[in-house]
C-alpha positions in Angstrom: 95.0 74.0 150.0 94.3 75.4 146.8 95.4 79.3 146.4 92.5 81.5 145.7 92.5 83.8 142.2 93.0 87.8 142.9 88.9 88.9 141.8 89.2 91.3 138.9 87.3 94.5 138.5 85.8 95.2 135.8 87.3 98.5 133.7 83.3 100.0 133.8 80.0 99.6 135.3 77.0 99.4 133.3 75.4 102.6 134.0 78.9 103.7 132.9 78.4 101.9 129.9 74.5 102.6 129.4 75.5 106.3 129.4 76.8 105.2 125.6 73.6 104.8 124.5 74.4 103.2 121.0 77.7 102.3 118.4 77.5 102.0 114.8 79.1 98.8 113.3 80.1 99.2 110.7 80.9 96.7 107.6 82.9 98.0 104.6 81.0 101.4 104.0 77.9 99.8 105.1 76.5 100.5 108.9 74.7 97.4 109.6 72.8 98.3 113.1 73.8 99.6 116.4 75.6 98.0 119.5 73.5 98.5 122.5 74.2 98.2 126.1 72.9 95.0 127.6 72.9 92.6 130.2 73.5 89.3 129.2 71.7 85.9 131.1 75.2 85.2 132.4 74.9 88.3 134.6 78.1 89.8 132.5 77.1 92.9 130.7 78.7 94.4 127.7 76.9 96.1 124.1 74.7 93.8 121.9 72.9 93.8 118.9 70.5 91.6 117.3 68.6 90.7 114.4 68.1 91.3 110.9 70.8 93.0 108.6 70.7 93.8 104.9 73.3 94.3 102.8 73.3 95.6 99.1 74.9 93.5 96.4 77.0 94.1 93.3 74.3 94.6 90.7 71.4 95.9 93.5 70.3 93.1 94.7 70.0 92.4 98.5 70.8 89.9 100.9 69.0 89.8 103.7 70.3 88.6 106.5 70.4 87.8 110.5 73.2 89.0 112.3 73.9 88.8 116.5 77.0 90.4 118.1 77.6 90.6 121.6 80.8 92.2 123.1 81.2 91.8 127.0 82.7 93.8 129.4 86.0 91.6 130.4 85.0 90.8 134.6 81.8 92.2 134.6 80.2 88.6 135.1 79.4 88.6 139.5 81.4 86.5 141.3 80.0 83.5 143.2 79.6 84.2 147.2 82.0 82.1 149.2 79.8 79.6 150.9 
């Protein structure tokens, strides 16, 4: 018989986290958007941020970009009922 793994706990819930609102990240000098709090289609949550980000180059010019991070909360993903 195989020996069951002790369930974690996650370290916060997410209306712990959502009280966050939003985090800079940050790139060199540049702040390139703001981690959000989020639920993820996994059923994890964690902070998120998506879409476009622009960054200046030497000279001026700009590169525009499209960016995604996504930082989960370690054990915040439910765990499966026991049939």
């Amino acid at each position: 018989m195989a020996k069951e793994k002790p369930v974690k706990s996650p370290s916060c819930t997410f209306a712990e986290l959502a009280e966050l609102k939003s985090l800079p990240v940050q790139i060199g000098d540049v702040v390139v958007g703001h981690v959000v709090p989020k639920r993820f289609s996994t059923g994890s949550y964690g902070l998120g941020l998506g879409g476009p980000v622009t960054f200046q180059l030497p000279g001026g010019k700009l590169a525009e970009c499209s960016g995604s991070i996504n930082i989960t909360v370690k054990h915040s993903k439910p765990q499966a009922k026991a049939a």
